[in-house]
Structure formats: structure tokens, C-alpha cells
N, C-alpha and C positions, 0 to 999 in steps of 0.2 A: 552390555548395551550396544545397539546399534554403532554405526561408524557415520555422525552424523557432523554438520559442518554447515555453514553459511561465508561464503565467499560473493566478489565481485562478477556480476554477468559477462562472459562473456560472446563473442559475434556468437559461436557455435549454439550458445543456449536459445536464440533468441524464435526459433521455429516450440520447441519446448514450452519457452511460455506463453506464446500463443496458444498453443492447446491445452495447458493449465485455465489458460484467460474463459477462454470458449468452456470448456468444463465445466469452472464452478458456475459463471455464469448459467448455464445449462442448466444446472442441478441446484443448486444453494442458491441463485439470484431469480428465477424464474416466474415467483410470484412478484417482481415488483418490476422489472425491468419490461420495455418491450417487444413484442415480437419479434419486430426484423433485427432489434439488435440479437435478439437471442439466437436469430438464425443467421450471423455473421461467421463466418469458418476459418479455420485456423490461418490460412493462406490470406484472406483479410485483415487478421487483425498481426498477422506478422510485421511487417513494415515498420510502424513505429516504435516497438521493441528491440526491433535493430537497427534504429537508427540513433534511438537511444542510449543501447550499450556502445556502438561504434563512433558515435560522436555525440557526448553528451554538452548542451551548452554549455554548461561551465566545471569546474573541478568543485563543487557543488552537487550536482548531482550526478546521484545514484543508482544503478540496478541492483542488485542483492538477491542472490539465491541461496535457495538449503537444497542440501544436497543428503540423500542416505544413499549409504554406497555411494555407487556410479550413478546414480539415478537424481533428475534433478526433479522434484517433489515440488516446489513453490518458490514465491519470489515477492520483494518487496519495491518499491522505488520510493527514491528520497528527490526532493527538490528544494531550493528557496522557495519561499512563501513569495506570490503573486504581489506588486507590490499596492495594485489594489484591495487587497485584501484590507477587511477593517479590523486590523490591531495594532495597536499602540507602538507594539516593535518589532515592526514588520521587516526591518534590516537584520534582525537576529532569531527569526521565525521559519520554522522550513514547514513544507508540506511533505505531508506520510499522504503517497498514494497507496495504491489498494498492496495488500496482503494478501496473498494467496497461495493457498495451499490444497493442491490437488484430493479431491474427496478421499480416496483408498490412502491416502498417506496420514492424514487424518488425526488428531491425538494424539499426537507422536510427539509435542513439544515446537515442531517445526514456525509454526505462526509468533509464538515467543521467543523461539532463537532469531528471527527474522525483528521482529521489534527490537528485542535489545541491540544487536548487531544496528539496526536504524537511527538508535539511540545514539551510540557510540563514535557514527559517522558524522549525526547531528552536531554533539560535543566537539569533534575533532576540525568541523567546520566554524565554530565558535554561534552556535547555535543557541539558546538559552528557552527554547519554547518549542515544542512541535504542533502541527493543527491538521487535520483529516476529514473532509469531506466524508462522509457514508450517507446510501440509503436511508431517508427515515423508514425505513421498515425493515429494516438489516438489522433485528434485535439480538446475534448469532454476533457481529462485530460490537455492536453498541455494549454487549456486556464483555466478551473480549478486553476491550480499551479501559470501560469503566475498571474492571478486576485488577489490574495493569497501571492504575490512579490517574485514566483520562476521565474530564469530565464534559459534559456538552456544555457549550458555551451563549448558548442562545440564539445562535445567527443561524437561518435556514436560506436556500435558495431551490430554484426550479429550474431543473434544466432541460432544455429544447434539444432532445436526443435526433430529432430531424425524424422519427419514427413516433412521439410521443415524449410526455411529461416526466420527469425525474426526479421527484422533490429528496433533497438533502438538507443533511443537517449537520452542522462542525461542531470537532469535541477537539479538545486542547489538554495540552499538558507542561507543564514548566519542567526543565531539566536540571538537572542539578550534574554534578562530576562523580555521580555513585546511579543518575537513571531520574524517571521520572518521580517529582518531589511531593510531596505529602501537602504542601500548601499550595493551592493555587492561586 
């Protein structure tokens, strides 16, 4: 088996997952997203990814990459949950932003190592829920998460990309100290 691994972002990765960002975009997000985001380039969408890893608001969040070999393949982020957000226990709620894993690396387990590894970080922050904004037409994540016992949870929103409309929808998952739990 490969020599594969998910560790902490560091400053050096942060030009890397920009061009992951821009990529799958490109390619996997293309029918839903729009234009001028699609035509945003790596040296755009850099900035906030290292600013991220190099000074995250709180010891709360996280960046997250897998790595085969030398090569960094994808990457996850973790945060507290917004405390707008409408749930119940939103002090012990985090947000799973996007998962991402470069097309050519693909099926390789990487997107699973990358959640569980987000799981674990969730747990260790005393976490007891996770919740994830996607695509409603991300049917490639939406079963993803479902296979993995997230489920949608009802709440959708629309977002003002500044280029076009973005409709989303959040799926959730209750945690447990062995992953996500069978009851939600």
C-alpha cells in the first residue's frame, strides 16, 4: 500500500491547496458553480489558505491535508460552527468545510482519511456534532457524507457568490468517541 498520511497544514502547503481549490472546482464543481468563480487562479484563491494555516482564529480550527508520498493530494478544514447558525448546540457544533481531493489522486481512500482525521480533531475539541454546508447539486459529496452516516438536515441557503447564486444545503452528523453515530 501506498505511504499515505493526513497531518496538520502547514505555511509551505498553502500555494498547493490552492491549486487543489481551483482544480476540482474546474473539473468536479463546474456545472454548478459560476463563471468568474471558476475562472479564479491559484494565486487568488491563495491568500486565505495561508492565512489560515498561519494564524488560525482559534486552537479550534483546522487545516488538514493527506499527503501520498511527498505529494500533498487534498485537504480538509475544520472550524466552530457559526454561532448563527440554527442548532440547538451550536457551542459544541463545528463546521466541515469543503474536502478536497485532487482529481488524479482520486479513490485512493484520501477524502475518508481526511474526515475521519476531521472527526477526531472535532472529538478532541469537545465537539459532539459536525454540520457542512454543500452544493445542492454536489450529488458526488452528498452521497460521500450520507455513506459515512451524515444526513441532510433540512436547512438550505443561497449564496451571493458576488458573480451569481449558490444554493446550499447542510447535512449533519452527531459524534460519538468511536466517529460518526448511528442515531441522529
Amino acid at each position: 500500500m501506498a505511504d499515505v498520511s493526513v497531518r496538520p497544514g502547514r505555511s509551505d502547503d498553502a500555494a498547493t491547496l490552492a491549486q487543489i481549490q481551483v482544480e476540482v472546482w474546474q473539473t468536479a464543481y463546474s456545472a454548478f458553480l459560476p463563471p468568474a468563480i471558476l475562472a479564479l487562479t491559484p494565486d487568488e484563491v491563495r491568500p486565505p489558505w495561508a492565512a489560515a494555516i498561519a494564524e488560525p482564529p482559534s486552537s479550534r480550527h483546522h487545516v488538514l491535508v493527506a499527503q501520498e508520498q511527498e505529494w500533498v493530494v487534498g485537504f480538509a478544514a475544520l472550524a466552530p460552527a457559526d454561532p448563527q447558525e440554527q442548532t440547538p448546540d451550536v457551542a459544541t457544533t463545528a463546521l466541515l468545510g469543503p474536502i478536497l481531493v485532487q482529481p488524479r489522486w482520486g479513490r485512493r481512500g484520501h477524502g475518508s482519511r481526511l474526515l475521519s482525521a476531521s472527526v477526531e480533531h472535532a472529538l478532541g475539541d469537545g465537539m459532539t456534532r459536525l454540520i457542512c454546508w454543500i452544493a445542492e447539486a454536489d450529488e458526488v459529496t452528498r452521497t460521500f457524507l450520507s455513506a459515512a452516516g451524515w444526513q441532510v438536515d433540512g436547512y438550505a441557503r443561497a449564496l451571493d457568490t458576488g458573480a451569481g447564486e449558490l444554493r446550499e444545503i447542510r447535512m449533519h452528523t452527531t459524534l460519538t468517541d468511536t466517529g460518526p453515530s448511528e442515531q441522529r
